[in-house]
PDB file of N, CA, C, O and CB in Angstrom:
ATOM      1  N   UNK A   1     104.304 105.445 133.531  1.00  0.00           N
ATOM      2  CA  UNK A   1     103.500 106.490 132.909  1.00  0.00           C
ATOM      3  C   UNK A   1     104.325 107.266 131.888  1.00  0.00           C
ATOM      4  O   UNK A   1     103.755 107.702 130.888  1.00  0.00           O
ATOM      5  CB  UNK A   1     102.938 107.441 133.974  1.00  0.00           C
ATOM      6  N   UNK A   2     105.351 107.425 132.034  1.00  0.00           N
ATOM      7  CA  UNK A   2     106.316 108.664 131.560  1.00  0.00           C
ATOM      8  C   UNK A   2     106.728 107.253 130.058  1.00  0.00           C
ATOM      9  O   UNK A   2     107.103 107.492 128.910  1.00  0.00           O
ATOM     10  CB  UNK A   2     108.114 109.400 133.194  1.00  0.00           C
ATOM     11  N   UNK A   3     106.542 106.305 130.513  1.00  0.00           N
ATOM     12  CA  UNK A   3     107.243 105.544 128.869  1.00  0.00           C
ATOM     13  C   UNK A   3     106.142 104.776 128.376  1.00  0.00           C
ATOM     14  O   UNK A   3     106.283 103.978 127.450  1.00  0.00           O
ATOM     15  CB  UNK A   3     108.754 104.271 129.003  1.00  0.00           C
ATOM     16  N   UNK A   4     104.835 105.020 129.067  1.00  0.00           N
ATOM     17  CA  UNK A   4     103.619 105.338 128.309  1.00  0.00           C
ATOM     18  C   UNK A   4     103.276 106.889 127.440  1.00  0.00           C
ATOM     19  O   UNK A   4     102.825 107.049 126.306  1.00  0.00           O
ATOM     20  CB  UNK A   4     102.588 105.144 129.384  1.00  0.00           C
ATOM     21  N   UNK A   5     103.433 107.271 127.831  1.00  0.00           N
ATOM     22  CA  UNK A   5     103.179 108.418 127.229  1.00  0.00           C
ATOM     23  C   UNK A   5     104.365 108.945 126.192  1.00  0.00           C
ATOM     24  O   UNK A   5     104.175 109.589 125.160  1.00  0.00           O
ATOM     25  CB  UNK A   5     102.902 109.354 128.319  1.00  0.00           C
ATOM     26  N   UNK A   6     105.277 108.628 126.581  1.00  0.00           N
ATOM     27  CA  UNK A   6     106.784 108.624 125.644  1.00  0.00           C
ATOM     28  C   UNK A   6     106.274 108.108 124.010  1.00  0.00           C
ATOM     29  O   UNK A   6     106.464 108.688 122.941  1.00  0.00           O
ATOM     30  CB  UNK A   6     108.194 107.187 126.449  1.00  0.00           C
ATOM     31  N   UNK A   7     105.695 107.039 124.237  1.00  0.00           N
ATOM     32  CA  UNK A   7     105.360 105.807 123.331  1.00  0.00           C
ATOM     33  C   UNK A   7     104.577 106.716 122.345  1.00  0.00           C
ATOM     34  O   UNK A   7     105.009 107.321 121.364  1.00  0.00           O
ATOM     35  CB  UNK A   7     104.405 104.395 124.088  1.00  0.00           C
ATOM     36  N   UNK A   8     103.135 106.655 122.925  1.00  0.00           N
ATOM     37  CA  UNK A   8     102.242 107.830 122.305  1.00  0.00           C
ATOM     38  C   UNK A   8     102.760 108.847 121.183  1.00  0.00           C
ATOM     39  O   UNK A   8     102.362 109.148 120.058  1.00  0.00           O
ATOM     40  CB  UNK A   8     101.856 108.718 123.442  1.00  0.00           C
ATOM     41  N   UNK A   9     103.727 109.204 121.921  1.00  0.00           N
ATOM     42  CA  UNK A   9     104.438 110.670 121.134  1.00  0.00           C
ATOM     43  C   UNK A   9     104.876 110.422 120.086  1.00  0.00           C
ATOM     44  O   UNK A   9     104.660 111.216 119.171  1.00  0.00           O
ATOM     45  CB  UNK A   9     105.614 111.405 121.730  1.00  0.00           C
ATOM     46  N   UNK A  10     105.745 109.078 119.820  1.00  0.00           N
ATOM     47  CA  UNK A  10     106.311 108.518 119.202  1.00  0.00           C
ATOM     48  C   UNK A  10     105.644 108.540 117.819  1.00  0.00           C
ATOM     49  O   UNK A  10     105.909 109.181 116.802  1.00  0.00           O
ATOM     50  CB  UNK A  10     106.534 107.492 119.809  1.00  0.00           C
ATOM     51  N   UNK A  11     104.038 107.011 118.306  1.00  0.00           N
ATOM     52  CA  UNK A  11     103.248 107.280 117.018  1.00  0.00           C
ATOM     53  C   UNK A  11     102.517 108.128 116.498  1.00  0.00           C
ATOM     54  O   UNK A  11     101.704 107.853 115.616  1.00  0.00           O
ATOM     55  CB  UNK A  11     102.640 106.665 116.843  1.00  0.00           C
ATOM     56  N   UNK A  12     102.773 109.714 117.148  1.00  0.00           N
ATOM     57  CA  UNK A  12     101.710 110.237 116.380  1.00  0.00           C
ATOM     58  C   UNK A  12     103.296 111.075 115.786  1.00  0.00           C
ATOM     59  O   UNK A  12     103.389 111.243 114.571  1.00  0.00           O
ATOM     60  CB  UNK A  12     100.054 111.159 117.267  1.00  0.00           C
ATOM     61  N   UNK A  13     103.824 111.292 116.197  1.00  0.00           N
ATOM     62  CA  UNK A  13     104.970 111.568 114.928  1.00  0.00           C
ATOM     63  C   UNK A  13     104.786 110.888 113.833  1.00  0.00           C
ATOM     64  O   UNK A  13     104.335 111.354 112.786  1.00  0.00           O
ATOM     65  CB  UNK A  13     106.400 111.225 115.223  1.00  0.00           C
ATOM     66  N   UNK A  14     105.200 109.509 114.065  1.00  0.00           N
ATOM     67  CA  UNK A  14     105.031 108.702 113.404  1.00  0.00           C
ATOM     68  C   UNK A  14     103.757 108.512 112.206  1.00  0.00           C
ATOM     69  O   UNK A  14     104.004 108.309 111.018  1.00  0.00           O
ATOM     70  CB  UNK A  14     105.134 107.975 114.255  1.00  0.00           C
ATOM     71  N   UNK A  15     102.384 108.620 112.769  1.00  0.00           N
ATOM     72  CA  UNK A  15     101.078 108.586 111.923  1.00  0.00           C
ATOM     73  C   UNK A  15     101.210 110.152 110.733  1.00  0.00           C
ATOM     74  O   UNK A  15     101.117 110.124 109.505  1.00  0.00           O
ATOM     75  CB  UNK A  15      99.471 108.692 113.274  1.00  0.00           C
ATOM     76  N   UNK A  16     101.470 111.502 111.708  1.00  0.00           N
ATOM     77  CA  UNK A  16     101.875 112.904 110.887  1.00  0.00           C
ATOM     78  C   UNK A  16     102.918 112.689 109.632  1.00  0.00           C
ATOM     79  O   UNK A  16     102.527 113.132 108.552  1.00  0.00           O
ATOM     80  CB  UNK A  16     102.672 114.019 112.003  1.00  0.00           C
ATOM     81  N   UNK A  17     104.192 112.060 109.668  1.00  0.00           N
ATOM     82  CA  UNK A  17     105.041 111.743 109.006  1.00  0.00           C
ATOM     83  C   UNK A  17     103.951 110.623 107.852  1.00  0.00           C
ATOM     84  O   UNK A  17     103.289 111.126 106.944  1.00  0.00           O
ATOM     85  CB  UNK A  17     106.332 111.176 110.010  1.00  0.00           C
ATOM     86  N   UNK A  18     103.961 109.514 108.058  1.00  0.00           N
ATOM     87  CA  UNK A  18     103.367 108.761 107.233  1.00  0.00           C
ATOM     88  C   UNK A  18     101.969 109.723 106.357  1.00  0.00           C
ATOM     89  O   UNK A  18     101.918 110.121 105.193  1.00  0.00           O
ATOM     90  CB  UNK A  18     102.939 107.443 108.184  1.00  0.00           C
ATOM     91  N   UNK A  19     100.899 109.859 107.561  1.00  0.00           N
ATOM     92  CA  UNK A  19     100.222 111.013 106.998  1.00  0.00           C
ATOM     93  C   UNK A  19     100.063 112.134 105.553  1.00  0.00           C
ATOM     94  O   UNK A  19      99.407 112.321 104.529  1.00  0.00           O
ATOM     95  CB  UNK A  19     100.527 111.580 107.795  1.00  0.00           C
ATOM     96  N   UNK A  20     100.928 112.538 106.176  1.00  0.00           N
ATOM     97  CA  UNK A  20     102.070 113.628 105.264  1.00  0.00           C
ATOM     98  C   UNK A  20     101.972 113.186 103.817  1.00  0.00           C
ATOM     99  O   UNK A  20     101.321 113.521 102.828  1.00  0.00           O
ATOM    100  CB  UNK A  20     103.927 113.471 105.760  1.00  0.00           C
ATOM    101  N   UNK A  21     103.061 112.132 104.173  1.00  0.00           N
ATOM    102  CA  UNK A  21     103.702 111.881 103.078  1.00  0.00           C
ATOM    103  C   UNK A  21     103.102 110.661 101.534  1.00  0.00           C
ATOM    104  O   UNK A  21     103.423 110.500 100.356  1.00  0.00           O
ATOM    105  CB  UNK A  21     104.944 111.440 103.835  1.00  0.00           C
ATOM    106  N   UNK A  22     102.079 110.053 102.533  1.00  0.00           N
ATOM    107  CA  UNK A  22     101.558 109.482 101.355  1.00  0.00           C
ATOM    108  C   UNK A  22      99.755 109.577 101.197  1.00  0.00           C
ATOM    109  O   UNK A  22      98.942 108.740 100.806  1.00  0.00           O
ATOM    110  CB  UNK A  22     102.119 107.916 101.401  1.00  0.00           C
ATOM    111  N   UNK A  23      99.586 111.034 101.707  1.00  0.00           N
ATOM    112  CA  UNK A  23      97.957 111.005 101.544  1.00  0.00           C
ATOM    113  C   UNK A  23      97.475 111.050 100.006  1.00  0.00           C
ATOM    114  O   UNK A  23      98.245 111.281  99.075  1.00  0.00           O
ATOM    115  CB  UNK A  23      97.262 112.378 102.334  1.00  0.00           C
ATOM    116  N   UNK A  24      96.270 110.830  99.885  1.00  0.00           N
ATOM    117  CA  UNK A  24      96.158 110.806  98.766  1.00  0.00           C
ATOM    118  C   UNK A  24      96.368 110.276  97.800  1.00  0.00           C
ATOM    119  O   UNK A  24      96.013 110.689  96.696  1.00  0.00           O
ATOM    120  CB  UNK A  24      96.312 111.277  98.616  1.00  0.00           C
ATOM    121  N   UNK A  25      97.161 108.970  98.079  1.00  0.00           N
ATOM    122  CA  UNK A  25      97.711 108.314  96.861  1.00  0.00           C
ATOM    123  C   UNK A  25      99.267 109.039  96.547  1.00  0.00           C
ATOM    124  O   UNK A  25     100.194 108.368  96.093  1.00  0.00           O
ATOM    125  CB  UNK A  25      96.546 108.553  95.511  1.00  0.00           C
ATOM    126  N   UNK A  26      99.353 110.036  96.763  1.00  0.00           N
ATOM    127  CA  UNK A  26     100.306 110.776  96.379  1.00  0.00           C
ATOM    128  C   UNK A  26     101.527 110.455  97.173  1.00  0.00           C
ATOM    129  O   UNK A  26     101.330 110.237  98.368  1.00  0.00           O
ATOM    130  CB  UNK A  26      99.917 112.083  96.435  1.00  0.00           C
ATOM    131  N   UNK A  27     102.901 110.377  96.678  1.00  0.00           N
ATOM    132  CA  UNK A  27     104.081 110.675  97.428  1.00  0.00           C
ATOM    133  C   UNK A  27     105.038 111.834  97.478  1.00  0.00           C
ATOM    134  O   UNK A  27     105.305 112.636  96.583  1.00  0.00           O
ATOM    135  CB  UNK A  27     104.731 109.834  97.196  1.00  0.00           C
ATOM    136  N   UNK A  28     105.419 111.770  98.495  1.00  0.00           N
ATOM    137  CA  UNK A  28     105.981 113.832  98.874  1.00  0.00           C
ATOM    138  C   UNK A  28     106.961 113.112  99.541  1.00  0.00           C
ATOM    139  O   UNK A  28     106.753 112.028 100.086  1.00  0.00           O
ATOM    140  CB  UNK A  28     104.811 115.395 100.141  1.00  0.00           C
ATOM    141  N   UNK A  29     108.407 113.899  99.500  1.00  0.00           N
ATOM    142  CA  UNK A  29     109.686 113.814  99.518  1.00  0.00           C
ATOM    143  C   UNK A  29     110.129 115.198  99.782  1.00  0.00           C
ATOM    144  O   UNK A  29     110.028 116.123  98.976  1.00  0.00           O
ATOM    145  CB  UNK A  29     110.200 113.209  98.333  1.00  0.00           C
ATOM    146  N   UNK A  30     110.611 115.269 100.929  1.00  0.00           N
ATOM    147  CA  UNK A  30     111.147 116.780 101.600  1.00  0.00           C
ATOM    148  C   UNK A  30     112.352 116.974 100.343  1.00  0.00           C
ATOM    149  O   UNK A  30     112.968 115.984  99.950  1.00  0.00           O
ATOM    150  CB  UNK A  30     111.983 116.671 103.661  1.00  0.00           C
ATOM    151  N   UNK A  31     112.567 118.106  99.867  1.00  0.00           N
ATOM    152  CA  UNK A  31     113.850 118.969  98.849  1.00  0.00           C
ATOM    153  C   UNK A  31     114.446 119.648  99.931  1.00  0.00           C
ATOM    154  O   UNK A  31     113.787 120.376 100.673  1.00  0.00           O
ATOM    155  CB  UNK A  31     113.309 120.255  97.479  1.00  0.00           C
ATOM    156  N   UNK A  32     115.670 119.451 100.065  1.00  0.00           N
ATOM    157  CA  UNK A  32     116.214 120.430 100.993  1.00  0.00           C
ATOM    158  C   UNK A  32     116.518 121.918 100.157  1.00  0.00           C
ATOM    159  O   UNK A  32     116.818 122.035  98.969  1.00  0.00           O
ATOM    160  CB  UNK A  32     117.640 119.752 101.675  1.00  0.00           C
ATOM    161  N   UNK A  33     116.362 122.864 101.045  1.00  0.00           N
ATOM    162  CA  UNK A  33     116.120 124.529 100.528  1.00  0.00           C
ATOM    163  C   UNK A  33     114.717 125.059  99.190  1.00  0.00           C
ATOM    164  O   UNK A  33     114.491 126.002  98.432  1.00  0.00           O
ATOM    165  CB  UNK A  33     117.880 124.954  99.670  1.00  0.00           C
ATOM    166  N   UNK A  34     114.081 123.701  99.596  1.00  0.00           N
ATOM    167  CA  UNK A  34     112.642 124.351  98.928  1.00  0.00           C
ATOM    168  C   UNK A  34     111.770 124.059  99.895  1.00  0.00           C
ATOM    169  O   UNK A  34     111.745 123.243 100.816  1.00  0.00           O
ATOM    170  CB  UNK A  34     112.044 123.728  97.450  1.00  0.00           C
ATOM    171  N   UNK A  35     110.898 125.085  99.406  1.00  0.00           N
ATOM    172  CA  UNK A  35     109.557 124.972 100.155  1.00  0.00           C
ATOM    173  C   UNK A  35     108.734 123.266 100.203  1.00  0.00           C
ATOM    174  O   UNK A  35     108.706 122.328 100.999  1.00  0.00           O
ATOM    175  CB  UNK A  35     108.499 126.151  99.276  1.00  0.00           C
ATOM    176  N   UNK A  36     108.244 123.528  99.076  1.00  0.00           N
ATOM    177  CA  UNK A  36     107.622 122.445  98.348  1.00  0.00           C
ATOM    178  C   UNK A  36     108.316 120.786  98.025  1.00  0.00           C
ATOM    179  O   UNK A  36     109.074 120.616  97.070  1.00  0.00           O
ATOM    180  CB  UNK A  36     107.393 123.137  97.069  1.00  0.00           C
ATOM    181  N   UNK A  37     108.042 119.983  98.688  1.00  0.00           N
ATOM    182  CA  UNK A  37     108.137 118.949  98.420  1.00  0.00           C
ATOM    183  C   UNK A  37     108.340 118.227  96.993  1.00  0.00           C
ATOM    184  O   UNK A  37     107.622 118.926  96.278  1.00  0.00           O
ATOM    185  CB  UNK A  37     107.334 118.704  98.957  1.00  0.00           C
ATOM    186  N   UNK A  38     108.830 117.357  96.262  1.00  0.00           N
ATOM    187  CA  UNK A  38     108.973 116.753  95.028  1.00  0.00           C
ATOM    188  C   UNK A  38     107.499 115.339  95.372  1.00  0.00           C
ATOM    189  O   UNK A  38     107.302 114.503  96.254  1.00  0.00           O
ATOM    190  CB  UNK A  38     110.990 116.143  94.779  1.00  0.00           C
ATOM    191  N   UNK A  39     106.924 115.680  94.351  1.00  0.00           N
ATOM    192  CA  UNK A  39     105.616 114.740  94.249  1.00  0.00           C
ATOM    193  C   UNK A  39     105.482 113.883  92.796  1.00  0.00           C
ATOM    194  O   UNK A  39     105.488 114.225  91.614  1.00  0.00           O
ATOM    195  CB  UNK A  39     104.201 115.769  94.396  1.00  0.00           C
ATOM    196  N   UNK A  40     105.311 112.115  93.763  1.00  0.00           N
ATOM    197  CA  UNK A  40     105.229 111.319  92.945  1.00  0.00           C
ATOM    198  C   UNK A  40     103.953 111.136  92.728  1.00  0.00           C
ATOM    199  O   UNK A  40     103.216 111.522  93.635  1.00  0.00           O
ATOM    200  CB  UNK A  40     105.859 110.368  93.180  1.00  0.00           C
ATOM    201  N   UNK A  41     103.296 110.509  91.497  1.00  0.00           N
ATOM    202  CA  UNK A  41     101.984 110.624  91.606  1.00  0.00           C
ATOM    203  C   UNK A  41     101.704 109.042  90.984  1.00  0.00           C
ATOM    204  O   UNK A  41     101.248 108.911  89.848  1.00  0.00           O
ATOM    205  CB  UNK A  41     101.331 112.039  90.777  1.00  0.00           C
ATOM    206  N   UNK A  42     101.980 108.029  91.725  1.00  0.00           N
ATOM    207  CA  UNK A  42     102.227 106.120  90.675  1.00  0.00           C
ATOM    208  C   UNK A  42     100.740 105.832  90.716  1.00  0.00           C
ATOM    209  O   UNK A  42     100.443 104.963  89.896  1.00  0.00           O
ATOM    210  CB  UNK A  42     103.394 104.287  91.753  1.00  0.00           C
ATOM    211  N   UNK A  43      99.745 106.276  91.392  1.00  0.00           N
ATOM    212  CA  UNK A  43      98.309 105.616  90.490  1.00  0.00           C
ATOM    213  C   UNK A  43      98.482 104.121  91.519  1.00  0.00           C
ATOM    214  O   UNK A  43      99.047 104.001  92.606  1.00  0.00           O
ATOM    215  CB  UNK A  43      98.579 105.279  88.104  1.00  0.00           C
ATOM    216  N   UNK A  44      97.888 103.286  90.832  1.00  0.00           N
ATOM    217  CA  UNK A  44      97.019 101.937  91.330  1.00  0.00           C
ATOM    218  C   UNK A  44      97.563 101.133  89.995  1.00  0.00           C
ATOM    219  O   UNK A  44      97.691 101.472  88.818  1.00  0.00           O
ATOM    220  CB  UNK A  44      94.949 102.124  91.500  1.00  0.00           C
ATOM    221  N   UNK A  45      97.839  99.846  90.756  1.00  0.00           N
ATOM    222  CA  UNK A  45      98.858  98.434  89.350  1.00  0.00           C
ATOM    223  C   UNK A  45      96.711  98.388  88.911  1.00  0.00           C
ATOM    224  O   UNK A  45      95.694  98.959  89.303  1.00  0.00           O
ATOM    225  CB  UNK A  45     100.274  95.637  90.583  1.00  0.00           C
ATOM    226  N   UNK A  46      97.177  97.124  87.714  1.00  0.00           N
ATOM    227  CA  UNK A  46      96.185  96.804  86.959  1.00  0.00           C
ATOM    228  C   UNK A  46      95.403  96.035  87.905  1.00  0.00           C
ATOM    229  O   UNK A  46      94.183  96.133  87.769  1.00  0.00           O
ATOM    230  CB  UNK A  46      96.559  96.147  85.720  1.00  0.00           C
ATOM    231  N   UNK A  47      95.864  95.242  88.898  1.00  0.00           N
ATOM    232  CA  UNK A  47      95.243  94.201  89.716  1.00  0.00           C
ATOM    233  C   UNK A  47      94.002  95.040  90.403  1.00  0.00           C
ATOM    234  O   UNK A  47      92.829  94.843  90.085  1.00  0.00           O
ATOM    235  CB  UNK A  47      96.377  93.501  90.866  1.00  0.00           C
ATOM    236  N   UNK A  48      94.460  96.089  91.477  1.00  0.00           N
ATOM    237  CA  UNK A  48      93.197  97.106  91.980  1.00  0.00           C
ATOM    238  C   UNK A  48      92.657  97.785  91.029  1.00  0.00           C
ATOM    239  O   UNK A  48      91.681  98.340  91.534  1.00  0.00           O
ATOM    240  CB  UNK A  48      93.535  98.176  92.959  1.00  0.00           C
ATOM    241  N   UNK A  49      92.746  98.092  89.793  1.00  0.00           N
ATOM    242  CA  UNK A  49      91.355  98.512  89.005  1.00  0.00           C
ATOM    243  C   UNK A  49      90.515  97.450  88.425  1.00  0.00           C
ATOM    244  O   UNK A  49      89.312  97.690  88.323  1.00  0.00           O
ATOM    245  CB  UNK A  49      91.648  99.410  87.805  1.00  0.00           C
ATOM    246  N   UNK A  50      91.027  96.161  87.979  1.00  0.00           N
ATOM    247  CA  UNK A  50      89.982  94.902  88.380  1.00  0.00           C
ATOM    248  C   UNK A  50      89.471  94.610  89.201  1.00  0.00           C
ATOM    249  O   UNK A  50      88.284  94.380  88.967  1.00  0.00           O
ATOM    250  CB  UNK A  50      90.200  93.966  88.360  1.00  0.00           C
ATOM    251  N   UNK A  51      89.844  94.444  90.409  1.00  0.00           N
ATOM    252  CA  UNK A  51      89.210  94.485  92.138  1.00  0.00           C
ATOM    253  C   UNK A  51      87.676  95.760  92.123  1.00  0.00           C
ATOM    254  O   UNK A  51      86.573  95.616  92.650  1.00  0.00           O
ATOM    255  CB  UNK A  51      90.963  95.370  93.563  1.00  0.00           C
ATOM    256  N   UNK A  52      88.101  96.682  91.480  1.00  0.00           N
ATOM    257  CA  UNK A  52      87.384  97.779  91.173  1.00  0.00           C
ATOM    258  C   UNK A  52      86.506  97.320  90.489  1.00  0.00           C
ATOM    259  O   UNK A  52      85.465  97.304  91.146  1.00  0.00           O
ATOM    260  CB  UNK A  52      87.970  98.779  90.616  1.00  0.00           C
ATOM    261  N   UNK A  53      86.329  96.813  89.195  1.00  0.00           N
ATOM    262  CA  UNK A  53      85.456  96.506  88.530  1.00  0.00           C
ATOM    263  C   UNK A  53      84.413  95.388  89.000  1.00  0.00           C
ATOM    264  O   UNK A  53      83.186  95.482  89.045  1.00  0.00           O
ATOM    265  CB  UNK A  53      86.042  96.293  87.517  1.00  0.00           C
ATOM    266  N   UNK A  54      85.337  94.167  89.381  1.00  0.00           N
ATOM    267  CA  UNK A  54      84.656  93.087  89.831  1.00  0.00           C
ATOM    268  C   UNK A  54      83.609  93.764  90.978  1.00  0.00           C
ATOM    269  O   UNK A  54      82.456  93.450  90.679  1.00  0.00           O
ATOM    270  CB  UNK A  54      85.734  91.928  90.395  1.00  0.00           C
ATOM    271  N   UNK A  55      83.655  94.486  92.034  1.00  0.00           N
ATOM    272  CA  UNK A  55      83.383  94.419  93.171  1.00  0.00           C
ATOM    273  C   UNK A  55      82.231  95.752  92.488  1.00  0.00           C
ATOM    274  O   UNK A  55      81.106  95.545  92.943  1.00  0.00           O
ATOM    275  CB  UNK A  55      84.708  94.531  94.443  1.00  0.00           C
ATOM    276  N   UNK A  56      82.244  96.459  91.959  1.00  0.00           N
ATOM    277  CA  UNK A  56      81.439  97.515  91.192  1.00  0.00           C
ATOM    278  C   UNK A  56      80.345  97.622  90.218  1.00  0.00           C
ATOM    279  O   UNK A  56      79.432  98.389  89.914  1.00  0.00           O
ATOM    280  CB  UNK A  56      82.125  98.026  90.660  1.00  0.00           C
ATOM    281  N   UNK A  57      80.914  96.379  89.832  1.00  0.00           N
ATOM    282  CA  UNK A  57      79.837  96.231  88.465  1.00  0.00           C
ATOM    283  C   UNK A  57      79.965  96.972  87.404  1.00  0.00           C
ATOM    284  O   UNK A  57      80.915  96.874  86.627  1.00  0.00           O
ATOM    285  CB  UNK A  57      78.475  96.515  88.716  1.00  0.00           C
ATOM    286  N   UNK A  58      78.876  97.896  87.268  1.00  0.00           N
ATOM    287  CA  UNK A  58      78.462  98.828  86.324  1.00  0.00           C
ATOM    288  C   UNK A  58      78.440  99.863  86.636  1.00  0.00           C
ATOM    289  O   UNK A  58      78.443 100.667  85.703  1.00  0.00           O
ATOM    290  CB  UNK A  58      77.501  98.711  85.858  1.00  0.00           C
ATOM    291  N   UNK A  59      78.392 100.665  88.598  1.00  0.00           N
ATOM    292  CA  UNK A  59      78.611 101.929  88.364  1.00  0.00           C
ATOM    293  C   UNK A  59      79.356 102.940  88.223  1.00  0.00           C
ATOM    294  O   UNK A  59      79.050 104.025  88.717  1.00  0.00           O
ATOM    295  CB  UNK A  59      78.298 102.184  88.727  1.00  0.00           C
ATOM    296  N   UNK A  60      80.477 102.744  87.514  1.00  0.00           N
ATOM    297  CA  UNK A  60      81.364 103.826  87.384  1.00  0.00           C
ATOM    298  C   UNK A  60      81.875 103.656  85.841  1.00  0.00           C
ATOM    299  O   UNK A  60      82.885 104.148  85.337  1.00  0.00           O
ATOM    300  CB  UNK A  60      82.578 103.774  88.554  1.00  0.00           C
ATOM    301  N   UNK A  61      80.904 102.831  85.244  1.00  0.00           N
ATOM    302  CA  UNK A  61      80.744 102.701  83.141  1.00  0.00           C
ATOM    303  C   UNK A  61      80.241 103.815  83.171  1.00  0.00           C
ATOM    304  O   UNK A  61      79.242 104.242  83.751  1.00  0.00           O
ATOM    305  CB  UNK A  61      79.562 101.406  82.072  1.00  0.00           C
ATOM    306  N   UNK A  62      81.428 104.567  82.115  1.00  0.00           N
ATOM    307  CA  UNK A  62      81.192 105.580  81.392  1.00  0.00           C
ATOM    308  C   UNK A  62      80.080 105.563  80.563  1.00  0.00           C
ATOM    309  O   UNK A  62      79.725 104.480  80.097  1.00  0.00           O
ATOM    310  CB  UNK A  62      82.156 105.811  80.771  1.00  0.00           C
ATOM    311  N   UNK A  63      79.453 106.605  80.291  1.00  0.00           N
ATOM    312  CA  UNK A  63      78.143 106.092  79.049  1.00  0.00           C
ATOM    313  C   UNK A  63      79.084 105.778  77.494  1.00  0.00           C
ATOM    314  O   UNK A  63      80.217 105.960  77.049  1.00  0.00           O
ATOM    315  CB  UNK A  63      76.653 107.838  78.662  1.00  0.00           C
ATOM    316  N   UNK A  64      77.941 105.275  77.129  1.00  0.00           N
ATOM    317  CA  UNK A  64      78.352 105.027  75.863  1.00  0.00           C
ATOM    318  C   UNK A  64      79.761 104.179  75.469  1.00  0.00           C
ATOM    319  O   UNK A  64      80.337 104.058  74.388  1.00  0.00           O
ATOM    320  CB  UNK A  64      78.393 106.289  75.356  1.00  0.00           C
ATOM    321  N   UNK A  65      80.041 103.690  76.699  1.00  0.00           N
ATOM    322  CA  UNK A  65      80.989 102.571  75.981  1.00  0.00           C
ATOM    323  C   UNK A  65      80.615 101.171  76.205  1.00  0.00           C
ATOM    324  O   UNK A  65      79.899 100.868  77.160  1.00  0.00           O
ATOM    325  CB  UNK A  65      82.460 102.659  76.469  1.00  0.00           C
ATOM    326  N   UNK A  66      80.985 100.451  75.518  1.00  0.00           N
ATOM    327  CA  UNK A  66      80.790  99.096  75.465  1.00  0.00           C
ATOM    328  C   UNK A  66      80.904  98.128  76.600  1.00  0.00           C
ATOM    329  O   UNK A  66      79.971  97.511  77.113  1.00  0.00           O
ATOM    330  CB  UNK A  66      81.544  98.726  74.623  1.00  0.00           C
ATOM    331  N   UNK A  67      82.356  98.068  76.971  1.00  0.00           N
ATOM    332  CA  UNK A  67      82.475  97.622  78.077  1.00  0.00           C
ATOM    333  C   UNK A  67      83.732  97.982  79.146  1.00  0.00           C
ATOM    334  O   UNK A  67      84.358  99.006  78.871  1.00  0.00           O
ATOM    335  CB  UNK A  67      82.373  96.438  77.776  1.00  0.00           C
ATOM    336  N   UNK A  68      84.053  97.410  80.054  1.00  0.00           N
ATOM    337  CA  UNK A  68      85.570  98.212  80.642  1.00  0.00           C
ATOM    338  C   UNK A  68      86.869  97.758  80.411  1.00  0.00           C
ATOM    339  O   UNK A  68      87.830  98.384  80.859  1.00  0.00           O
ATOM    340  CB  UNK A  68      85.682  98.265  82.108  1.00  0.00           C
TER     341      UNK A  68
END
């Protein structure tokens, strides 16, 4: 029981940490003697905004443009 529950503890450290640090797309990096974290902000490669399109179609065409 005790290294069941040990375990547990483990991943939710574990899930909070991960959590944390890359919600949002975003990455956060503890600064030591600041408050505030240093934030990366890398977006999505070209491959997942095709995945995007293919799987989407047409609803997220801006008006008035031609095509994506």
């Amino acid at each position: 029981m005790k290294t069941g529950n040990s375990t547990v503890s483990e991943w939710k450290k574990l899930y909070r940490y991960l959590f944390t640090k890359y919600m949002d797309g975003n990455i956060k990096e503890k600064v030591e003697g600041q408050l505030n974290p240093s934030l990366e902000q890398p977006g999505y490669d070209k491959e997942w905004y095709r995945m995007l399109i293919r799987e989407t179609g047409e609803k997220f065409k801006m008006p008035g443009e031609a095509h994506h």
